[in-house]
C-alpha positions, 0 to 999 in steps of 0.5 A: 187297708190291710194288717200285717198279713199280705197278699200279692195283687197277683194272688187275689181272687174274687173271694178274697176281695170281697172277704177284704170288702167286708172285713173293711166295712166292719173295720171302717164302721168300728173305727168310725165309731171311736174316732172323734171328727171322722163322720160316716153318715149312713149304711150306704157311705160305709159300704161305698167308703169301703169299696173306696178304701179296698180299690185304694189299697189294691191299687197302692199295693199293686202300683207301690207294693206298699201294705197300706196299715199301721203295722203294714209297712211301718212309718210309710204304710202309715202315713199312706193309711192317714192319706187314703183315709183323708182322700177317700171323702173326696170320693163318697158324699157322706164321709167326712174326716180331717186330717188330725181324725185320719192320723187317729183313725190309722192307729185305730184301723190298725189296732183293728185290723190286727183283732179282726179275723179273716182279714188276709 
């Protein structure tokens, strides 16, 4: 999932992927942390979550050219940000979140993403 800051799918290299891939993980892991009923069981499910998560975001930004974040593309990035967090259990064994989790999760990913730096 992204912050404000876009990049074109076309633009992306190898290294900005993976920049991506571990600003995620931070992001996911801190946001796991402080969102009641979002569950992440180990060190592995967060880094399989975030694998997950970086494909769905380039995915939806290369095919919607919609910047998945709270502050990406307003009401839609948003909801977008609430569905990939909630489809992303179906994905990774070890990651559970429920729908009312995955709407908090997106304002706090966000807020989040917006802090950390690197994220681009």
């Amino acid at each position: 999932m992204s912050n404000n800051t876009k990049i074109s799918p076309k633009n992306m290299t190898l290294g900005s992927i993976i920049s991506r891939l571990v600003t995620s993980i931070i992001i996911l892991g801190i946001t796991a942390f402080f969102t009641p009923g979002f569950q992440i069981e180990s060190a592995w499910t967060l880094f399989l979550a975030a694998v997950v998560l970086t494909i769905l975001d380039y995915l939806v930004n290369t095919i919607f050219n919609i910047n998945i974040g709270t502050f990406g593309q307003g009401i839609i990035g948003f909801i977008v940000a609430i569905g990939v967090l909630y489809v992303t259990q179906f994905f990774v064994s070890g990651y559970s979140i429920s729908w009312l989790a995955a709407t908090i999760g997106a304002i706090i990913y966000g807020i989040v993403a917006a802090i950390v730096p690197g994220r681009q």
